[in-house]
C-alpha positions in Angstrom: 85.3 86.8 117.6 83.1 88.1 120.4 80.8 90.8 120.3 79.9 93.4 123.4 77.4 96.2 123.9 79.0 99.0 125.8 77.4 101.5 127.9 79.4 103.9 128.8 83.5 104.5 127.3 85.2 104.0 130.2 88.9 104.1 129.1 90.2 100.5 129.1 86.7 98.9 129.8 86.6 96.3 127.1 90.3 95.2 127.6 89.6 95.4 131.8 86.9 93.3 131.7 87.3 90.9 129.0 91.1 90.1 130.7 89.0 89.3 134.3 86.9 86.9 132.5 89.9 85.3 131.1 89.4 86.1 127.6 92.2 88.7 127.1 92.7 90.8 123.5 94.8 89.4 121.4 97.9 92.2 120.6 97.0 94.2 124.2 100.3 94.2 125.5 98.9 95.9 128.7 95.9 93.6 129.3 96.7 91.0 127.1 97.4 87.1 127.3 100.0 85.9 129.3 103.4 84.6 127.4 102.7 81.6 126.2 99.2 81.8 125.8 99.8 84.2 122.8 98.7 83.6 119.2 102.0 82.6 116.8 101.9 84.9 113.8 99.9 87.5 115.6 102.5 90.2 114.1 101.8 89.0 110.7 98.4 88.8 110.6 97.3 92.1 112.2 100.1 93.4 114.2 97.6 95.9 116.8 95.0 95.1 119.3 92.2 92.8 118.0 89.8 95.5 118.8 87.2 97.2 116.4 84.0 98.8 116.7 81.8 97.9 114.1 78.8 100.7 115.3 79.3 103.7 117.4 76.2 105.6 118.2 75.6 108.6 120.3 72.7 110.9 121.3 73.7 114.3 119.5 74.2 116.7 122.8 72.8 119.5 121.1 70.3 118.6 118.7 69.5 115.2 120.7 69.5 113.2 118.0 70.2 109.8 117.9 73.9 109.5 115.4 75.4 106.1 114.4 78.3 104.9 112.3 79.4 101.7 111.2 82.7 100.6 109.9 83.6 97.0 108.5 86.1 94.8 109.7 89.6 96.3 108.7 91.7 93.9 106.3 94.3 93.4 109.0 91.3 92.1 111.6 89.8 89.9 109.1 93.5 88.2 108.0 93.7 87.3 112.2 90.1 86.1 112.0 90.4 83.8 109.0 94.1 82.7 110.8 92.0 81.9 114.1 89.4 80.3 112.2 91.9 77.9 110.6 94.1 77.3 114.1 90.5 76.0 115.4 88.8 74.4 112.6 86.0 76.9 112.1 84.5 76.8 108.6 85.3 79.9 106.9 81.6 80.2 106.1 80.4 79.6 109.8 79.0 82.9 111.6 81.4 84.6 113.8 79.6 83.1 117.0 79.7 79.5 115.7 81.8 77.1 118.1 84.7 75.6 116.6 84.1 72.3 114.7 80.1 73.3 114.3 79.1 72.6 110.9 78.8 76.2 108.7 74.9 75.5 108.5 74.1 74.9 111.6 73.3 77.8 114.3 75.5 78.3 117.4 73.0 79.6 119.2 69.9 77.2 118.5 67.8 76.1 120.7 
């Protein structure tokens, strides 16, 4: 699971970019991995683009307000998650940035 800050919604930019930096969506079947490089049981455990946006926020044009909304992970996402976390031998309690094999209580990111 990765998670991005966007600036701007270019159309494509997350799939663009993230396939240049080798790290293609899972289910993009324009940008996505190469045969072979796919995930088996894709289809079963989501069967879309592994693509969600948890917040979307906006300054209100007219009022120029700041306006956010959050949605959580749909069913379908999290089935491909906890089928990735298994492939790699993530904990299922680990956070979603922990490296695969890191205990669940330790921080990924630690100093």
């Amino acid at each position: 699971m990765v998670r991005l800050r966007l600036e701007t919604g270019r159309t494509h930019q997350i799939r663009v970019h993230m396939k240049h930096i080798g790290c293609p969506l899972i289910g993009d079947g324009m940008y996505g991995p190469e045969e072979g490089r796919k995930v088996p049981g894709w289809e079963e455990a989501a069967g879309r683009q592994a693509l969600h946006a948890e917040t979307l926020g906006l300054l209100h044009p007219v009022r120029r307000e700041r306006m956010e909304w959050t949605s959580p992970l749909p069913p379908e996402l999290a089935a491909l998650e906890s089928r990735l976390r298994q492939a790699n031998d993530v904990p299922a309690d680990a956070p979603a940035d922990a490296p695969a094999n890191a205990p669940a209580d330790s921080p990924a990111d630690s100093p």
